[in-house]
C-alpha positions as CSV (number, residue, x, y, z in Angstrom):
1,X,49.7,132.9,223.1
2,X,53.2,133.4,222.9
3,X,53.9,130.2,222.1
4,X,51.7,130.5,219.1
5,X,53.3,133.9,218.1
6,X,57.2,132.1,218.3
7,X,55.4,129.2,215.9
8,X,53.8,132.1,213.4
9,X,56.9,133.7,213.4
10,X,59.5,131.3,212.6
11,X,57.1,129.9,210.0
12,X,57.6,132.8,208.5
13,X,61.4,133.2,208.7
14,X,61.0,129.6,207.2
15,X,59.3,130.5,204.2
16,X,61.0,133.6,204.0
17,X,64.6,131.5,203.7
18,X,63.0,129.0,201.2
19,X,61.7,132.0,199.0
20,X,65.3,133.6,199.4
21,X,67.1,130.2,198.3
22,X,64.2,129.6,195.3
23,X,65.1,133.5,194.4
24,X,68.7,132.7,194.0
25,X,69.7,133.2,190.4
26,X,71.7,130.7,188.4
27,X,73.9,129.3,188.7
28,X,74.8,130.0,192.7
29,X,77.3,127.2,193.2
30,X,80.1,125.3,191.0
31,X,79.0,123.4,188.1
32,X,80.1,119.5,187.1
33,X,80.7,118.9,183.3
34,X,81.6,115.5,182.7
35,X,83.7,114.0,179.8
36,X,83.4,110.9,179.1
37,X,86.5,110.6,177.2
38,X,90.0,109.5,178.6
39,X,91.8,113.2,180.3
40,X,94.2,114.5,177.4
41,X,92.1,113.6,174.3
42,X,90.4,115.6,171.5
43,X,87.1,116.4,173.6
44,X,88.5,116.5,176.9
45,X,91.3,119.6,175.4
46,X,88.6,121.4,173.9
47,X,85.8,121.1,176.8
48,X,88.9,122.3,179.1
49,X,89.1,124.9,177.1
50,X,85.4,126.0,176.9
51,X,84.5,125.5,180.3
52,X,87.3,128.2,181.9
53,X,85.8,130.4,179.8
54,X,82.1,129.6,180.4
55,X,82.5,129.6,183.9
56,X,84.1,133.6,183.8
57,X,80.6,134.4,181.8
58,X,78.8,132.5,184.7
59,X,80.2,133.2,187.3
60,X,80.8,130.1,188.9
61,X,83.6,127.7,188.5
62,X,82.8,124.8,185.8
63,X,84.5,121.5,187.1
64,X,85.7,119.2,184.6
65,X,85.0,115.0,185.3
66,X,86.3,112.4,183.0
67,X,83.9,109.2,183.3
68,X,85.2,107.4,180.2
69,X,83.7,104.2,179.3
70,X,81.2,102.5,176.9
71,X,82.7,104.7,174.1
72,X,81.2,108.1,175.3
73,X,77.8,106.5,177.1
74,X,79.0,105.9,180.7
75,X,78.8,109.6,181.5
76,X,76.3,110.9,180.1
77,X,74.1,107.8,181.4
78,X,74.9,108.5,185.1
79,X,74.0,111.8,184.4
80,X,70.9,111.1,183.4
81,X,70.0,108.1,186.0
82,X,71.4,110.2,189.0
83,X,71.5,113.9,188.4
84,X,69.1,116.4,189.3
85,X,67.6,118.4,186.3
86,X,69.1,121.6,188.0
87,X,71.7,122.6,185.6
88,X,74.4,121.9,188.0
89,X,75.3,118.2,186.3
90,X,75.2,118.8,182.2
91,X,77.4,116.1,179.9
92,X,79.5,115.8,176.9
93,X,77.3,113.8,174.6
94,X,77.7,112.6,170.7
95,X,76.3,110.5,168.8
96,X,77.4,107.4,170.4
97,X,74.9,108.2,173.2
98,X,72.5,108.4,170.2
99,X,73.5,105.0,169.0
100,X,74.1,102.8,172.2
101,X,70.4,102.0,172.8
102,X,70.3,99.9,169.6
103,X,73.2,97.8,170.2
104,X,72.8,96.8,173.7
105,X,69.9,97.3,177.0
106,X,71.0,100.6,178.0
107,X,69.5,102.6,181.2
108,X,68.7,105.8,179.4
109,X,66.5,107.2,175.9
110,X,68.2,109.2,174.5
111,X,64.9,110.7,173.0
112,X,63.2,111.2,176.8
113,X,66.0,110.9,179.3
114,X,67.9,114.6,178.5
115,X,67.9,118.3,178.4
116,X,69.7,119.4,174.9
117,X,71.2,122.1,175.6
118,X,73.3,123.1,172.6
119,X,76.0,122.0,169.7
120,X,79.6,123.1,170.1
121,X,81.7,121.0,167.3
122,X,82.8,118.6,164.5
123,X,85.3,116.3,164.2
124,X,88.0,115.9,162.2
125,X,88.0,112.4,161.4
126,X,90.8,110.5,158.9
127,X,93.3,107.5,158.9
128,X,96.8,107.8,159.5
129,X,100.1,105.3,159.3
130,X,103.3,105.9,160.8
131,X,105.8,107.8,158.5
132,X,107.9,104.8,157.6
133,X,105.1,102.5,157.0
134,X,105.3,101.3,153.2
135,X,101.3,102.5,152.7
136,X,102.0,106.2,151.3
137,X,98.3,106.7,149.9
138,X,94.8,105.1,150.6
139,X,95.0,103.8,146.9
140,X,98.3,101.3,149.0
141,X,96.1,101.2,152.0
142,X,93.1,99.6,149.8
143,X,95.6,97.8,147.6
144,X,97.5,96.1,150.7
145,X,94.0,95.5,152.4
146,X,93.0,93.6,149.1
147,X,96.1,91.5,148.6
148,X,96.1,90.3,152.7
149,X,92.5,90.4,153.9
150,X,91.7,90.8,157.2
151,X,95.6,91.1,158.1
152,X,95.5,95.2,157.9
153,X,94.9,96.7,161.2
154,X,93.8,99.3,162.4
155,X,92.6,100.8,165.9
156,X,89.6,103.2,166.8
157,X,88.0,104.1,170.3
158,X,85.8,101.2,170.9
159,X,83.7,98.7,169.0
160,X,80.6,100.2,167.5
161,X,82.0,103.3,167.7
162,X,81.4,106.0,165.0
163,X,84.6,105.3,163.7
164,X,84.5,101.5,163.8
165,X,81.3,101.8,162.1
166,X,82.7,104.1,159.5
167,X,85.4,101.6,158.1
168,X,82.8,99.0,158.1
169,X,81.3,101.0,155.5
170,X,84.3,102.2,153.7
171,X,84.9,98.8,153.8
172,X,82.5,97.8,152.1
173,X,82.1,100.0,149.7
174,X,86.2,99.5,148.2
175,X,85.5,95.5,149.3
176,X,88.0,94.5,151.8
177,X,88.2,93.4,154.9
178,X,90.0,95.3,157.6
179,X,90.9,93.8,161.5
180,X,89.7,96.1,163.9
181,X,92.0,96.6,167.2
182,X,89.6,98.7,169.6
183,X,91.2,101.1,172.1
184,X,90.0,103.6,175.0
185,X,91.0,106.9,173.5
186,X,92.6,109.0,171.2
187,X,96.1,109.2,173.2
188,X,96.1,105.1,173.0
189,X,95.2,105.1,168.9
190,X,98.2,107.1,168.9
191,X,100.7,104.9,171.0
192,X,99.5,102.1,169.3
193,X,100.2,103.1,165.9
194,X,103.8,104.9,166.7
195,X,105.0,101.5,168.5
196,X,103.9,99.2,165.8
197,X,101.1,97.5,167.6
198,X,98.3,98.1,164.6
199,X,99.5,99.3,161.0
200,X,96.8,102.4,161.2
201,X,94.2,104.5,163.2
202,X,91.3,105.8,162.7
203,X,90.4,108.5,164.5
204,X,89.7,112.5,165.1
205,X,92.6,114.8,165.0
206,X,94.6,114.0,168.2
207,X,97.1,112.5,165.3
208,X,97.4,116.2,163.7
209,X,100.6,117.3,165.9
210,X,102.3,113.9,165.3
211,X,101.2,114.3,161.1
212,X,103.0,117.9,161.1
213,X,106.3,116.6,163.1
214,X,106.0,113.8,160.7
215,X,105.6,111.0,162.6
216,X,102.3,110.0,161.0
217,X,101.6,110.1,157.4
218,X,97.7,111.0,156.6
219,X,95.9,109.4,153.9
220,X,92.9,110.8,153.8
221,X,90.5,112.6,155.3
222,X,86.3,112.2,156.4
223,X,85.3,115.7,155.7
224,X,83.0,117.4,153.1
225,X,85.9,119.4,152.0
226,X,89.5,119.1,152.0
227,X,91.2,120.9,155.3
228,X,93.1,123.9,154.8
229,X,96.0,122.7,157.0
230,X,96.6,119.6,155.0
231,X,95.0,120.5,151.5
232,X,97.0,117.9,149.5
233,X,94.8,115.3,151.0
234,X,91.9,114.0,149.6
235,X,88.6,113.2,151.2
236,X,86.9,110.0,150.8
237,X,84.3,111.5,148.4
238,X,87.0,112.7,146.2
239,X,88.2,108.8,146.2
240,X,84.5,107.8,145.1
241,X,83.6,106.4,148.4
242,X,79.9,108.3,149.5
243,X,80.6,109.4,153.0
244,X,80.7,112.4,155.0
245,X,81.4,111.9,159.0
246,X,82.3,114.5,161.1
247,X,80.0,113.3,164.3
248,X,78.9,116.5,165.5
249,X,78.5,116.6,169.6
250,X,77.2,118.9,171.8
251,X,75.8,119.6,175.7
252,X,73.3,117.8,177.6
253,X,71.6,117.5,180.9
254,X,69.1,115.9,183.0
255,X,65.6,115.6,181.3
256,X,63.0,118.6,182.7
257,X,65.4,121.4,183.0
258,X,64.0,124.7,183.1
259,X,64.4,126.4,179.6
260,X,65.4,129.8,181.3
261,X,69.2,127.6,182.9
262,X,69.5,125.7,179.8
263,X,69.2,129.1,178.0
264,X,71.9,130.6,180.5
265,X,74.4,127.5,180.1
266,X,74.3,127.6,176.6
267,X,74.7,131.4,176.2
268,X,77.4,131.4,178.3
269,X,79.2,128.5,176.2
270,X,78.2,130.2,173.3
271,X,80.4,133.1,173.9
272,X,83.3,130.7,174.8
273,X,82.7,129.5,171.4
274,X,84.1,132.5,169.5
275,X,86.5,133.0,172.3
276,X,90.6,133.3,170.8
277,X,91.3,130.6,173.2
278,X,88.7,128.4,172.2
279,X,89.8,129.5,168.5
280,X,92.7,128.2,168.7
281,X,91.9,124.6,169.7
282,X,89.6,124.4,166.8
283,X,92.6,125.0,164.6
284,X,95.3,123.2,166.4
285,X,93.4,120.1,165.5
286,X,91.5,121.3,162.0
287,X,88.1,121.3,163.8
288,X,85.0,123.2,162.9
289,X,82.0,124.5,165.1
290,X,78.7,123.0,165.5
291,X,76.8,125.7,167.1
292,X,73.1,125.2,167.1
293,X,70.9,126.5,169.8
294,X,68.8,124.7,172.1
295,X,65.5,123.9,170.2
296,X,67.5,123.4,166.9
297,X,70.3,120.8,168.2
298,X,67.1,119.3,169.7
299,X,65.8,118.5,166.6
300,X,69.0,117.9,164.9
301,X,69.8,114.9,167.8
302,X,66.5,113.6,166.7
303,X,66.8,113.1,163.3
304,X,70.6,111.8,164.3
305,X,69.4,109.3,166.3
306,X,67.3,108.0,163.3
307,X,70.4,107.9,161.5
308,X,72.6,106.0,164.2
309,X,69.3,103.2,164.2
310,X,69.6,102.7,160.6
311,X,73.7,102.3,160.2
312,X,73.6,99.8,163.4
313,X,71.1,98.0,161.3
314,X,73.2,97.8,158.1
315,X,76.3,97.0,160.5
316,X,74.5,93.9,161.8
317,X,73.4,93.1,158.7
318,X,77.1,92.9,157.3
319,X,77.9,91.0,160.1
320,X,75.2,88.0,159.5
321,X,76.3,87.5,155.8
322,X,80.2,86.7,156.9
């Protein structure tokens, strides 16, 4: 009989300490974002930034992880193979984790395999030379391209990136041909171009500190609009070549989270947002927000991935006719 009481009674302490540790609000221990972008970059600043914030509204420290690789996939597709749809593992993703699955076998859907848990920016994307190269505008940039094909080169962060994908159709559309040195990350585009290893870059806004000391001369810019910092510079629309790219990013994580933690994490990076610190970044490299709540930047990867399927498909086709 006693025996039987000491079993019923520390069944119940059992269940008792499961309820307690299912009662436990979120988030109760540290949480891993991971970057899948080189440690000094564009993203990796700005997430930095976000995160100390985030993790004050929180209350639990948000531990940065750069897994770079596969131009933005390789962390976001761990994350989605391996981590538990708790809220405790949540990614950096853009739209080349939108676009991998239709140029190669990847392990992840990007349609079934995540949690979308909000938007947070834009790039700014443009091409820059190094001040004493003789290309002072895109008209030289297109002329010099046109008089020596396939001898202008320029870097981005990977093949098949957004950006390599992006001067294919610029490309195209002023009809030259460009040679494309791929790279690993922003702070590389940069070395490259400054020690003469590619004539150009193409890239986000990592090159804005070394355009205002006037190491790098900007040619032109990817936006809608022209930027306020640099407003003598025109955007590719204004030079008759149809195309806006800002590649808008945001948060993800596991697929099957519960609504009420994606909710929390993105109200908490939210606020981070609109935080002065956060500020700042944004106009230190001439960036706009992307903020869209969960169910809208849901909807909005969608219809991005859509997109991504249809310029990989014109890509390839431009490849076959050369």
């Amino acid at each position: 009989m006693f025996r039987f009481a000491l079993l019923i009674a520390t069944a119940a302490q059992l269940a008792a300490s499961a309820t307690s540790v299912q009662a436990q609000p979120f988030p109760s221990r540290p949480i891993t974002l991971i970057i899948p972008w080189q440690a000094g970059g564009v993203p990796d600043t700005q997430y930095r930034v976000l995160a100390d914030i985030a993790s004050k509204q929180l209350g639990q420290p948000i531990i940065v992880e750069n897994k770079p690789g596969g131009v933005g996939t390789l962390g976001p597709s761990s994350m989605a193979a391996n981590a538990k749809p708790d809220g405790y593992t949540i990614s950096y993703v853009g739209t080349g984790v939108f676009r991998a699955p239709f140029l190669l076998k990847t392990t992840y859907d990007p349609r079934k395999d995540f949690s979308y848990i909000g938007g947070i920016g834009q790039y700014l994307f443009g091409v820059v030379v190094r001040s004493d190269s003789p290309i002072k505008t895109w008209a030289d940039f297109v002329a010099y391209a046109k008089q020596q094909p396939g001898r202008l080169t320029y870097t981005t962060f990977g093949v098949n990136s957004v950006l390599h994908l992006a001067m294919e159709q610029i490309s195209t559309a002023v009809g030259i041909r460009l040679k494309h040195i791929p790279s690993r990350g922003n702070n590389e585009n940069n070395a490259a171009v400054l020690g003469g290893h590619v004539m150009a870059s193409a890239d986000g806004s990592a090159w804005a500190p070394l355009v205002d000391s006037g190491d790098f001369r900007l040619l032109v810019t990817w936006g809608e609009t022209r930027t306020k910092r640099w407003p003598t510079i025109p955007t590719l629309k204004e030079l008759g070549i149809d195309l806006v790219e800002t590649s808008p990013y945001g948060l993800a994580g596991s697929a099957g989270m519960d609504p009420a933690v994606v909710a929390t994490i993105y109200g908490a990076f939210r606020k981070a947002l609109h935080d002065p610190r956060h500020l700042e970044v944004l106009r230190k490299f001439d960036m706009e927000m992307f903020e869209m709540e969960p169910k809208a930047y849901t909807d909005w990867v969608m219809k991005e991935i859509n997109r991504q399927q249809q310029l990989v498909t014109a890509y390839a086709e431009k490849a076959d006719k050369k």
